[in-house]
C-alpha positions as a Python dict, from the first residue, in 0.01 Angstrom:
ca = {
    (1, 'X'): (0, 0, 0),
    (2, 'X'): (-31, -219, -247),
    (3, 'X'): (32, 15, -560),
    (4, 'X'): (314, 158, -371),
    (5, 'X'): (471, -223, -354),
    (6, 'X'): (394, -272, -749),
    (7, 'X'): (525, 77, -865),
    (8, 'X'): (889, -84, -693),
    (9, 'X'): (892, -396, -828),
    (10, 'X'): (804, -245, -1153),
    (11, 'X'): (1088, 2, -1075),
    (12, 'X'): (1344, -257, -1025),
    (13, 'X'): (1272, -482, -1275),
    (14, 'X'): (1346, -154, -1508),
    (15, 'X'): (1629, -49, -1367),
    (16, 'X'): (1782, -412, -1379),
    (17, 'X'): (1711, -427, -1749),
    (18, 'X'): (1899, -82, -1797),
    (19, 'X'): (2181, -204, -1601),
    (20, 'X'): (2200, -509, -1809),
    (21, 'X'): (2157, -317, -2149),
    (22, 'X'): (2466, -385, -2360),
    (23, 'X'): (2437, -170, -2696),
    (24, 'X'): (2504, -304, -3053),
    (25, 'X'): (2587, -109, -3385),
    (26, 'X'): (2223, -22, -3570),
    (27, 'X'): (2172, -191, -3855),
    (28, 'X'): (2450, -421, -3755),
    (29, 'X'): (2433, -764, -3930),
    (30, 'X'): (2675, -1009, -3983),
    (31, 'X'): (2676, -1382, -4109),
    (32, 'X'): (2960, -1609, -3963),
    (33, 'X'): (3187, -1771, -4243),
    (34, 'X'): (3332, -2089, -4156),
    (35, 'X'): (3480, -2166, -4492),
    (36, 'X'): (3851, -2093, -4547),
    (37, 'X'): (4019, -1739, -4473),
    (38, 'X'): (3857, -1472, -4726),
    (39, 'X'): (4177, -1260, -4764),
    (40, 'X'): (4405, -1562, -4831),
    (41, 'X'): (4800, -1560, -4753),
    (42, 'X'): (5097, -1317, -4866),
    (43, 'X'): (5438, -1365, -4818),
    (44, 'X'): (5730, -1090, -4813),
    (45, 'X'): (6042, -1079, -4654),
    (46, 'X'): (6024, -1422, -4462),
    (47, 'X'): (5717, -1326, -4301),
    (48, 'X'): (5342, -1523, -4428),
    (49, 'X'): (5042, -1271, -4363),
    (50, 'X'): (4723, -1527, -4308),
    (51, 'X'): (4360, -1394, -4266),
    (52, 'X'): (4131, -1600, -4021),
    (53, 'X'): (3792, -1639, -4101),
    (54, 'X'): (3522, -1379, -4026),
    (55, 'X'): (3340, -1464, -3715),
    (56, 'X'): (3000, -1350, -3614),
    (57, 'X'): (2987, -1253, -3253),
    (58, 'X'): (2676, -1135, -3051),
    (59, 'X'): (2840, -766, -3108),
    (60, 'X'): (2987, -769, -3457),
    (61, 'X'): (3216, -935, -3690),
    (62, 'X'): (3546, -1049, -3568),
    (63, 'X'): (3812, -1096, -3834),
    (64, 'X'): (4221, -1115, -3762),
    (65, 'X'): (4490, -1143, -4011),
    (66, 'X'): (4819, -1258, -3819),
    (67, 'X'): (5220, -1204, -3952),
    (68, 'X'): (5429, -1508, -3878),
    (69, 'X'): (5798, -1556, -3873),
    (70, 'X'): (5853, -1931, -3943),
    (71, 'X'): (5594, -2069, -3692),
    (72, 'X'): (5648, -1784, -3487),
    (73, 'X'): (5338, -1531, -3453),
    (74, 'X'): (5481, -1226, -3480),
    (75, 'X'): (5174, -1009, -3461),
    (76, 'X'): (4759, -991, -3510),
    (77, 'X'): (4622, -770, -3636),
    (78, 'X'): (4198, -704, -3632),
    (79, 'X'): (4063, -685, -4034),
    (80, 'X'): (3701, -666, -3840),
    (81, 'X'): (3624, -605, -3505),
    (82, 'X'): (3294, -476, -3276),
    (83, 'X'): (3298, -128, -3234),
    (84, 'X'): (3146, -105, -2934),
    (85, 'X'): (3070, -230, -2589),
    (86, 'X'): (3260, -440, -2340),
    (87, 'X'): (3432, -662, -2671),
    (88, 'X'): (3585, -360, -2753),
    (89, 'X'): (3822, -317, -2413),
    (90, 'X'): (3881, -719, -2447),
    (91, 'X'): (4025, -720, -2807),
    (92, 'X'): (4373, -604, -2676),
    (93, 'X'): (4368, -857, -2411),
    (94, 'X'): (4288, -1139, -2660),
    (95, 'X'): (4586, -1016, -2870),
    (96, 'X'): (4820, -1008, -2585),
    (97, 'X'): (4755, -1351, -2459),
    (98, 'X'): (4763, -1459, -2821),
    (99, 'X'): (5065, -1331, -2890),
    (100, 'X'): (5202, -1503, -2529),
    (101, 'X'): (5063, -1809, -2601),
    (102, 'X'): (5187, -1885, -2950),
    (103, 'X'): (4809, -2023, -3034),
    (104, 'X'): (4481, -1998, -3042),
    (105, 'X'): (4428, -2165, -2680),
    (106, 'X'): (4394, -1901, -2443),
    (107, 'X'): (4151, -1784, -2212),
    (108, 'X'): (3826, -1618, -2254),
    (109, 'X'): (3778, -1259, -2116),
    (110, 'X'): (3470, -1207, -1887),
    (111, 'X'): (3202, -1031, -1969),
    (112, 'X'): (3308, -1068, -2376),
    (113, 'X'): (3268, -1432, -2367),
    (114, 'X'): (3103, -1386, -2795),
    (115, 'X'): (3370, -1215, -2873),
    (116, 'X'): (3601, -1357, -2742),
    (117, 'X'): (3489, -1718, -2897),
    (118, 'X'): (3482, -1544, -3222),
    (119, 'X'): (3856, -1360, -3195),
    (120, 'X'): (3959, -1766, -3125),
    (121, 'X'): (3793, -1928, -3414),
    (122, 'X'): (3913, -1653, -3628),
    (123, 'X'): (4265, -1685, -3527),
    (124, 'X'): (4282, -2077, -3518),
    (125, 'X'): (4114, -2053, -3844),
    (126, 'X'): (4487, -1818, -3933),
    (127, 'X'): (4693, -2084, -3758),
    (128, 'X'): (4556, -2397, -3976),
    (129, 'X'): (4542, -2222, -4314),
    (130, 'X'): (4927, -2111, -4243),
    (131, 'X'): (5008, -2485, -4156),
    (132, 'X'): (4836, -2596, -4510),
}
């Protein structure tokens, strides 16, 4: 009785750690740069291309170089991003709530919380090299 009531905790506690699993790229390493955007600014045609800074996240690098219109963000666009797990569904979401918001202050998106933080740093990082 007694092995049969270890062998399911054992069970459980195994399966819970399998459910939990979230994957990351091998060999994936990445160093957060908080110094000014690494690509710099362009300008063409009215519109001012700005890179954000690259942003380590607990899944990858997250990187966004945004197109603006005057003070108007016209679109973002990912230089680096996670290529897999849940941050990769939540990139598109980030974008579109960017893009609605005009700024960097929107919402996080569950379950991509690292990535999310990262997508915001990068892109506020954008929005105050473009104002400089």
């Amino acid at each position: 009785m007694k092995k049969t009531i270890l062998v399911l905790l054992l069970s459980a506690g195994g399966f819970a750690a399998v459910w939990n699993f979230e994957p990351t790229p091998l060999g994936s390493t990445t160093v957060a740069q908080t110094t000014a955007p690494s690509a710099g600014s362009s300008t063409s045609e009215g519109a001012t291309t700005v890179s954000g800074t690259a942003e380590s996240s607990d899944y990858g690098t997250v990187q966004v170089q945004v197109t603006f219109s005057g003070n108007k963000i016209d679109d973002i666009q990912l230089l680096q991003q996670p290529r897999s797990g849940r941050a990769v569904d939540a990139l598109p979401r980030l974008r579109e709530e960017a893009l609605e918001a005009q700024s960097a202050d929107i919402d996080t998106v569950s379950g991509a919380t690292s990535t999310s933080e990262s997508y915001v740093k990068s892109l506020q990082a954008a929005i105050d090299a473009k104002g400089s």
